[in-house]
N, C-alpha and C positions, 0 to 999 in steps of 0.2 A: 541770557544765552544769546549769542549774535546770529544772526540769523541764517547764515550758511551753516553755522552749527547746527541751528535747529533743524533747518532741510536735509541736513544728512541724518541725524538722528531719527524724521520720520520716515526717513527711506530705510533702516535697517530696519526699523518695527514694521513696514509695510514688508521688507525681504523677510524679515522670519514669517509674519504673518500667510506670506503665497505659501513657503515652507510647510508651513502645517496644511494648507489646504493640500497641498501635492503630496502630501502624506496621507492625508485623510483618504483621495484619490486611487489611491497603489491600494491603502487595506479594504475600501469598498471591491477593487475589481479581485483582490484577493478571496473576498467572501461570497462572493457571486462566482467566483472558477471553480470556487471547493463546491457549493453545491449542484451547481452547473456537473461539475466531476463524479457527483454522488447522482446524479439524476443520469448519465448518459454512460457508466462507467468507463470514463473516458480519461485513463489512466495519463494523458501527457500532460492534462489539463491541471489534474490532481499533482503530479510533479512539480507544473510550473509556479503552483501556489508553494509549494514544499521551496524551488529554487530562489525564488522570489521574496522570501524571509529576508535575507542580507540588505536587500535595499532600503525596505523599511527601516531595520538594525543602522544601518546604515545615518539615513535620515535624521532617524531621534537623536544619535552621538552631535552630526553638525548641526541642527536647529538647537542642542542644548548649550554645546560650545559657545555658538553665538550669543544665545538668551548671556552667557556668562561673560561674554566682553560688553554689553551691553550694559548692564548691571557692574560693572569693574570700570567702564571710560566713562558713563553718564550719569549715574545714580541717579535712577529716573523715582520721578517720587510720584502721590495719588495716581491717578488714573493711570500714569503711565508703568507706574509699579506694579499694577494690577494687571496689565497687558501682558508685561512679561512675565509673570507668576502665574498666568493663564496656561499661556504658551506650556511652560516647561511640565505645568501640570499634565496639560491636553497632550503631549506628545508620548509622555509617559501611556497612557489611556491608548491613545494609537497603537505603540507598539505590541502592546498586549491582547489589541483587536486581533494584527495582524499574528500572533503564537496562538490566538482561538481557532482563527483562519485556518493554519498549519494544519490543529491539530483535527479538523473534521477531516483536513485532505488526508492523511494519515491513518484515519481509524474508517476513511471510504476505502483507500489504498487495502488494507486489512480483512475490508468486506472480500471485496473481491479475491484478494490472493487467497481466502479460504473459500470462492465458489459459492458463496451466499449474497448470491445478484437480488434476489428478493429483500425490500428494503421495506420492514413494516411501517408504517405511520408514513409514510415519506410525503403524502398531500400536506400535512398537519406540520411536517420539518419545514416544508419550502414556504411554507406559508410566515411561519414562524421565524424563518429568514428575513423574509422580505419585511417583516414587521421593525426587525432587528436593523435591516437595511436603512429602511426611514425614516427608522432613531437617529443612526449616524449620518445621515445626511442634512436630517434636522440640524445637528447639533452643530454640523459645519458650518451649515448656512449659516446658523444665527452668530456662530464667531465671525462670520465674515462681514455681516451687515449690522453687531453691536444691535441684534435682538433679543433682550432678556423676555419679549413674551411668546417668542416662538422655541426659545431655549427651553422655557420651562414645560411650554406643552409635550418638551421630549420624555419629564419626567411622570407627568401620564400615560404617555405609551407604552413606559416601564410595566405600569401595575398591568397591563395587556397583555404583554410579554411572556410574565409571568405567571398567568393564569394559563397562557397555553402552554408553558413548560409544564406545569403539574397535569395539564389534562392528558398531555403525552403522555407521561411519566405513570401515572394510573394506568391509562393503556396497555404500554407497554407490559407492565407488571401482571396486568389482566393476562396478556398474548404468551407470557412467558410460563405463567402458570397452567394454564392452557397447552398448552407442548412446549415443554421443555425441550426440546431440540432445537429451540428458537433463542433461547436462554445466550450462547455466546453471539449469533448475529445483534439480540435486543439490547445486549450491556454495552455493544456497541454503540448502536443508536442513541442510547441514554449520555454518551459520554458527548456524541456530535450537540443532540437537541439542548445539553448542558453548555457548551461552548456555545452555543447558540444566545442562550439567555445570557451570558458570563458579557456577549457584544453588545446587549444590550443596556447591562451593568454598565458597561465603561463608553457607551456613549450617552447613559444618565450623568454620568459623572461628567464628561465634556460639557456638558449643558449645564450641568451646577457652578462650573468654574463661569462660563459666560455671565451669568446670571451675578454672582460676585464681579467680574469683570467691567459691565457696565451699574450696577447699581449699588457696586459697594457691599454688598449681605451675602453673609452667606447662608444659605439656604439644603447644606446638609442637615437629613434628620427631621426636617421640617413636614409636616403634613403638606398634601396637596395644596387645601387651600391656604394654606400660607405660605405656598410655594408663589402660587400665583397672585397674591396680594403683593407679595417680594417685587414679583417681575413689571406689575401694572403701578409700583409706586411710584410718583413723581419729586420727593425727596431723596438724595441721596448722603 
């Protein structure tokens, strides 16, 4: 390949690659406005995450587009085929962050228009956010700086995640049982602190494609520690 050939070919993998991270970007401050919205019932916030869905939508159509003239002008092969089969993966994961996002501001939106400001567990939700939050930020970094051992630590934060989704969820079932009058505010909450874990689902999954991305393996399904043996090997 001659070599202005090749400088442009690494400047569209380095454009989709900003692409994803300005994607990643919109659906973090998307999941920080909804809970932000759920914390302060601060209904324009909750909207703007609601308004704000297109762009994302948006986004994943032209970074897929592109992954597809890439792949159609270049037939990029090893590593490089693996970049773009990342990509299209990981944006797929984004946009469904960002319909998780939607769907807390929506079912906060719901709190309130029935007058049920009291939001039970909500220490244990925001927490559980920001857990969720960390993952996706993990996961970004590590696509941006080609780290398969920081990629993979995001899928131990998974099993975290997930242990405080069920401690809610027992909670919750406790509070409902307890007064039932709480019963339609709590099916609520179940359905946010679900979308909750569902973010942290699809930023384990960003971090699985990386982890294939730089080391070749794919590492769905895989126990912990052969998650991390995947990411610490020096064979590829």
């Amino acid at each position: 390949m001659p070599d202005h050939t090749s400088r442009q070919f690494d400047q569209e993998l380095e454009s989709v690659r900003g692409r994803v991270l300005e994607m990643g970007g919109l659906v973090e401050a998307q999941i920080r406005d909804a809970i932000d919205g759920l914390a302060t019932a601060n209904r324009e916030l909750l909207t703007k995450v609601i308004n704000s869905d297109h762009r994302v939508n948006s986004l994943e159509v032209m970074v897929d587009e592109e992954c597809q003239h890439i792949i159609a002008r270049r037939q990029p092969a090893a590593g490089d085929m693996r970049m773009v089969f990342t990509v299209i993966k990981t944006i797929t994961d984004l946009e469904r962050i960002g319909d998780e996002a939607v769907k807390i501001a929506r079912m906060s939106s719901n709190l309130f228009d029935a007058n049920r400001v009291q939001v039970p567990r909500f220490n244990e939700i925001k927490h559980a956010a920001e857990v969720a939050i960390s993952m996706l930020r993990k996961a970004l970094d590590a696509f941006a700086r080609l780290d398969a051992v920081q990629a993979a630590s995001v899928v131990k934060d998974d099993v975290q995640l997930d242990e405080e989704y069920h401690s809610v969820l027992r909670q919750l079932i406790t509070y409902m049982m307890e007064d039932p009058r709480t019963i339609s505010s709590s099916l609520e909450i179940i359905t946010i602190i679900k979308s909750i874990e569902r973010i942290g689902d699809h930023a384990k999954n960003m971090s699985e494609y990386v982890v294939f991305m730089v080391k070749g393996k794919d590492i769905r399904h895989l126990s912990l520690a052969d998650v991390e043996r995947a990411a610490m090997s020096t064979d590829e």
